[in-house]
C-alpha positions as CSV (number, residue, x, y, z in Angstrom):
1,X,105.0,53.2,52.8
2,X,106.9,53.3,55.9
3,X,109.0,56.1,54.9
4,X,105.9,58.2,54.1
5,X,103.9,57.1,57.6
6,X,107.4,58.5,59.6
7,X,106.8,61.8,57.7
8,X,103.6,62.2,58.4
9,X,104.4,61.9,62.2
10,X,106.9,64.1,61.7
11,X,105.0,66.7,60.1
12,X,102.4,66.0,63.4
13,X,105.3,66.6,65.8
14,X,105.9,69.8,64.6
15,X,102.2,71.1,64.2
16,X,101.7,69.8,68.1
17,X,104.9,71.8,68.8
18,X,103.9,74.5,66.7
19,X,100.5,74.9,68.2
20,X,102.1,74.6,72.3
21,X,104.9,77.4,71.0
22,X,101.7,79.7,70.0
23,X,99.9,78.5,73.4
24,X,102.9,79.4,76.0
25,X,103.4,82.9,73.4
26,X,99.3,83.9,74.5
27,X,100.0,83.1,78.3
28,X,103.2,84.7,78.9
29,X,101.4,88.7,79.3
30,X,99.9,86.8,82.2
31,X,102.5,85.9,84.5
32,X,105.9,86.3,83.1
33,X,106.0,83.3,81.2
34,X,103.5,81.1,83.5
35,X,100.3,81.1,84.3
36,X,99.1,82.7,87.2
37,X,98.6,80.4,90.7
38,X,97.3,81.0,93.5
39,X,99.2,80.4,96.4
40,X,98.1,77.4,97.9
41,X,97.3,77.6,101.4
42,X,94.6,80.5,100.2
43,X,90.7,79.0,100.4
44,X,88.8,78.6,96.9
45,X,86.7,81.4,98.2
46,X,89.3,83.9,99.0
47,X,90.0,84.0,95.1
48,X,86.4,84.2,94.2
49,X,85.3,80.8,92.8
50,X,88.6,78.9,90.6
51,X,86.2,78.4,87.5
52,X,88.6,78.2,85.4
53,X,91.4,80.8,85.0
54,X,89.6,83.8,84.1
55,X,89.1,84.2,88.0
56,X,93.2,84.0,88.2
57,X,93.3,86.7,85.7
58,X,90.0,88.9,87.1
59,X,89.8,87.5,90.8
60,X,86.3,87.6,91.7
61,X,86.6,89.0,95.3
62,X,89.0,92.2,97.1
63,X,90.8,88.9,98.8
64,X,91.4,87.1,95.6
65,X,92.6,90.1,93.9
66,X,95.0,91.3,96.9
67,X,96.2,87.6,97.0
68,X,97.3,87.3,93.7
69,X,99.0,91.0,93.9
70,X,101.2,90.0,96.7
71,X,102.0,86.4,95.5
72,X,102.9,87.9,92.1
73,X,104.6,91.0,92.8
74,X,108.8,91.7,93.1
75,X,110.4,94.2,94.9
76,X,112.1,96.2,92.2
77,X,114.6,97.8,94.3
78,X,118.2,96.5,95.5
79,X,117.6,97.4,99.3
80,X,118.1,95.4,101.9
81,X,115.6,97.3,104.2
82,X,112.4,95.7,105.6
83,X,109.1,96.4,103.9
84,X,106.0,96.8,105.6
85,X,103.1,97.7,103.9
86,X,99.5,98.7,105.6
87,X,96.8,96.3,104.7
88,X,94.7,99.3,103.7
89,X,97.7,100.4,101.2
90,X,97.2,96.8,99.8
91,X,93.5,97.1,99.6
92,X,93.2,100.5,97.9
93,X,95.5,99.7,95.2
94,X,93.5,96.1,94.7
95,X,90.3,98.2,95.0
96,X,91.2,100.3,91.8
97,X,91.7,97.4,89.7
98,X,88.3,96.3,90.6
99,X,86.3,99.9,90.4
100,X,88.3,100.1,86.7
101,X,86.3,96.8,85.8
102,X,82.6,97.9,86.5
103,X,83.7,101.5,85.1
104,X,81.9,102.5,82.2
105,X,84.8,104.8,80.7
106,X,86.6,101.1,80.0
107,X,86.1,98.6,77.6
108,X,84.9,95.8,79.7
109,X,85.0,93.4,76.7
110,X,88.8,93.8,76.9
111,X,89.0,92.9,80.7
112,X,90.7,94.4,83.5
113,X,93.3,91.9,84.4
114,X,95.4,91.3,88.0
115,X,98.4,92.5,85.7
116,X,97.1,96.0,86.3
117,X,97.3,95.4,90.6
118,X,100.4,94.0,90.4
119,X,102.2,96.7,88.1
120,X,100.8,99.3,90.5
121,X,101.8,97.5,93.5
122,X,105.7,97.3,92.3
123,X,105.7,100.6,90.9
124,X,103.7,102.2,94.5
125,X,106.6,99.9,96.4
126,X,109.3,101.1,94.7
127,X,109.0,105.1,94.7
128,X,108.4,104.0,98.8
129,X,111.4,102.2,98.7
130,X,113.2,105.1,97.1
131,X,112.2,107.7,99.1
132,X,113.3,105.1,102.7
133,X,117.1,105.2,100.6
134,X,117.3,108.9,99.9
135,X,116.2,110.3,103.4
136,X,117.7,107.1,105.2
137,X,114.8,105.9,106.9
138,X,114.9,102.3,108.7
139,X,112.0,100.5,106.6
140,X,109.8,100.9,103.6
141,X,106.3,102.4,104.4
142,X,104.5,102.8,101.4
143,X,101.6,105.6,102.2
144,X,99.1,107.7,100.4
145,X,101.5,110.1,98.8
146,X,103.3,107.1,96.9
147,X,99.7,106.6,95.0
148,X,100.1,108.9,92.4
149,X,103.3,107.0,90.9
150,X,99.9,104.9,90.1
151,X,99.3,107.3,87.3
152,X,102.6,106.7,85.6
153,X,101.8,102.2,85.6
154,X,98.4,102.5,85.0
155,X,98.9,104.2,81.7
156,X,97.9,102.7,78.6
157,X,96.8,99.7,80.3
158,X,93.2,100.3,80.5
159,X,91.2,100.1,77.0
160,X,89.1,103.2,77.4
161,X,85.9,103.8,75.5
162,X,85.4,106.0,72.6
163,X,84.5,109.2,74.8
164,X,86.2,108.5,77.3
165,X,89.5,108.5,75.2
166,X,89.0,112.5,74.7
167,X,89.0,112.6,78.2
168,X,92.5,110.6,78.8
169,X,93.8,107.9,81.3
170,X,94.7,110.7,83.7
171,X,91.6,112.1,84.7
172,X,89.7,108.3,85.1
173,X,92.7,107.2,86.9
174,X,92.5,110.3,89.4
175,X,88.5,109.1,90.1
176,X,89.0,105.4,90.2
177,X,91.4,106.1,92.7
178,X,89.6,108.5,94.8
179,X,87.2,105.5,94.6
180,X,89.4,103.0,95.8
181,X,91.0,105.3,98.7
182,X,86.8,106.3,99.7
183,X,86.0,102.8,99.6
184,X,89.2,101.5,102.2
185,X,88.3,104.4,104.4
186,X,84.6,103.2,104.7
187,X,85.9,100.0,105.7
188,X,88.7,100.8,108.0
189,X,87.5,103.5,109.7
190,X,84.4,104.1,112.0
191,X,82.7,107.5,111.6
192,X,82.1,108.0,114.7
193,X,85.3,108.7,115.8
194,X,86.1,111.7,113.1
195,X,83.9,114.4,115.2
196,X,86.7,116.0,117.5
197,X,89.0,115.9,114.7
198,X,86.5,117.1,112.2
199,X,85.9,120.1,115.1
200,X,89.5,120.7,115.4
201,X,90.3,121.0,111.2
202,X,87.3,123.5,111.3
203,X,89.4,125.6,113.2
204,X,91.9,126.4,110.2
205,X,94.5,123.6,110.9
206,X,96.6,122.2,107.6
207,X,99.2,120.1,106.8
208,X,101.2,119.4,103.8
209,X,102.7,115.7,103.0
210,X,105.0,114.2,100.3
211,X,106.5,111.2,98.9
212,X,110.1,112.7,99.2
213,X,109.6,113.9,103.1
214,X,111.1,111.5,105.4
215,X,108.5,110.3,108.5
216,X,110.3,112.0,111.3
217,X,109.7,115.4,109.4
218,X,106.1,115.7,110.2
219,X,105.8,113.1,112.7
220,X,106.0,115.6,115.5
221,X,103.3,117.3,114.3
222,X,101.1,114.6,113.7
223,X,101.4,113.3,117.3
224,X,100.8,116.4,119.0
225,X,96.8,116.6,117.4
226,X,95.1,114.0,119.8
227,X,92.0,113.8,117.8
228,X,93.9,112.7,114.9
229,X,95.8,110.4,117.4
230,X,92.5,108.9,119.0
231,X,91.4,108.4,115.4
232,X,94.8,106.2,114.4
233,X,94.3,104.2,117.4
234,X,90.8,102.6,115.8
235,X,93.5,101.4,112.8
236,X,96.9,100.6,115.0
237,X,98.3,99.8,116.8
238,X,101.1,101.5,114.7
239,X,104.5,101.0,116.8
240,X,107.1,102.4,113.9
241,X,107.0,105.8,112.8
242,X,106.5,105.4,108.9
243,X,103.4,103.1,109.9
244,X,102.2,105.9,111.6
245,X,102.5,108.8,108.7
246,X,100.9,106.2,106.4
247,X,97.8,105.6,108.7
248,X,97.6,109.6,109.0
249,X,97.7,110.5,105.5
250,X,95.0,107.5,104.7
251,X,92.9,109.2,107.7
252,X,93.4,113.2,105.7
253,X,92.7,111.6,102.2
254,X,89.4,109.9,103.5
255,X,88.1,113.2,105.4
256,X,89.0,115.0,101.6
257,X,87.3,112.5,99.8
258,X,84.5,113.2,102.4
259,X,84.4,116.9,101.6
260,X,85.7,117.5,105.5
261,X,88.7,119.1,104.2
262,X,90.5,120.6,101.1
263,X,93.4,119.4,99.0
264,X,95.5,120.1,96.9
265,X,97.9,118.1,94.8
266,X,101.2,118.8,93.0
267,X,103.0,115.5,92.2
268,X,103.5,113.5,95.6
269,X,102.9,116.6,97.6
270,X,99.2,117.0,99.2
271,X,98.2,120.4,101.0
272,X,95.3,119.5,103.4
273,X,93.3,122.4,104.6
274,X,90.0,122.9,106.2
């Protein structure tokens, strides 16, 4: 009798560890092997409400989403140089996760999860930090012209409908993002100061920008348009020169995405006329 009982616990044992085994298996997509925390200084309300951890895995709220992102994210690269990222860098690529979510072309019933922000983030950080190595710049500024490494880490990670599946991942991600950058912009940056520069692109000014140029290469020119500088100073103060080329490539994508000017994009190079 007593032989049988300790087999019985034995065989419970193993069902319990069995069972915990299948339970850490189903978290591990989520963070790496734990679950996702938020840091704990942030306020219940900057995640969005901690009902339970579906609002760690689909924050709620831009702040929970951004949180999350940065807590979770690594720095893929070996440099030792100093990263400094915009806010509005942070918030566009939070801001994509979140348009994908209430996007029709994605199956909502598979969810939209943090994962996606934080993959971006890394891979948007790393083609910054690899550009800062090759042209020998003194930080990392990640800018508008690192987005479209998005394309690559956003792939196959969004369940898309039936018709939407014709249309491919590249085509929604383009819009979702246009979204995201449209949606930062509206935030960050008052209307009212985009007349004289508005007035001086009418006059058939352009620039072209790219994730391989180094800041210094079209800094120059940047700083000598005062309209553009007048507009920068509403976002600054931007004391470093790759803080500045990323404020002024937010500032031409948000007049594109405002039909104020043209674009046109070849990889990480964007061609901004009027």
């Amino acid at each position: 009798m007593e032989e049988n009982s300790a087999q019985d616990r034995s065989i419970q044992i193993e069902r319990a560890q069995n069972i915990w085994s299948s339970f850490e298996r189903s978290i591990e997509p989520l963070a790496r092997g734990t679950h996702i925390l938020p840091d704990p200084s942030l306020e219940f309300s900057d995640i969005g409400g901690l009902d339970g951890e579906d609002s760690l895995v689909h924050p709620k709220s831009l702040a929970g989403e951004m949180a999350i992102m940065e807590q979770e994210a690594r720095r893929v690269g070996a440099s030792s140089l100093p990263l400094r990222v915009p806010d509005f860098i942070k918030e566009i690529i939070s801001r994509f996760t979140m348009e994908a979510r209430g996007a029709p072309e994605v199956n909502q019933a598979s969810g939209v999860s943090v994962r996606v922000s934080i993959n971006n983030y890394e891979t948007v950080l790393a083609n910054a930090e690899k550009r800062a190595v090759s042209c020998g710049e003194t930080e990392i500024v990640p800018r508008i012209s690192d987005l479209h490494s998005m394309f690559a880490s956003t792939n196959g990670k969004l369940e898309l409908e039936y018709g939407a599946e014709q249309e491919g991942d590249g085509s929604l991600v383009d819009r979702l993002l246009g979204r995201a950058v449209k949606g930062a912009f509206d935030e960050h940056v008052d209307a009212s100061t985009l007349e004289p520069l508005i007035e001086y692109l009418g006059e058939g000014w352009g620039l072209a920008v790219s994730d391989t140029m180094p800041s210094a290469s079209y800094l120059e020119g940047i700083s000598s348009i005062e309209a553009l500088k007048d507009v920068l100073d509403t976002l600054g103060p931007f004391e470093s020169p790759g803080l500045m080329v990323a404020a002024a490539e937010f500032v031409l994508e948000g007049l594109h995405l405002h039909d104020k000017l043209n674009r046109r994009r070849e990889g990480g190079r964007l061609s901004y006329m009027s």
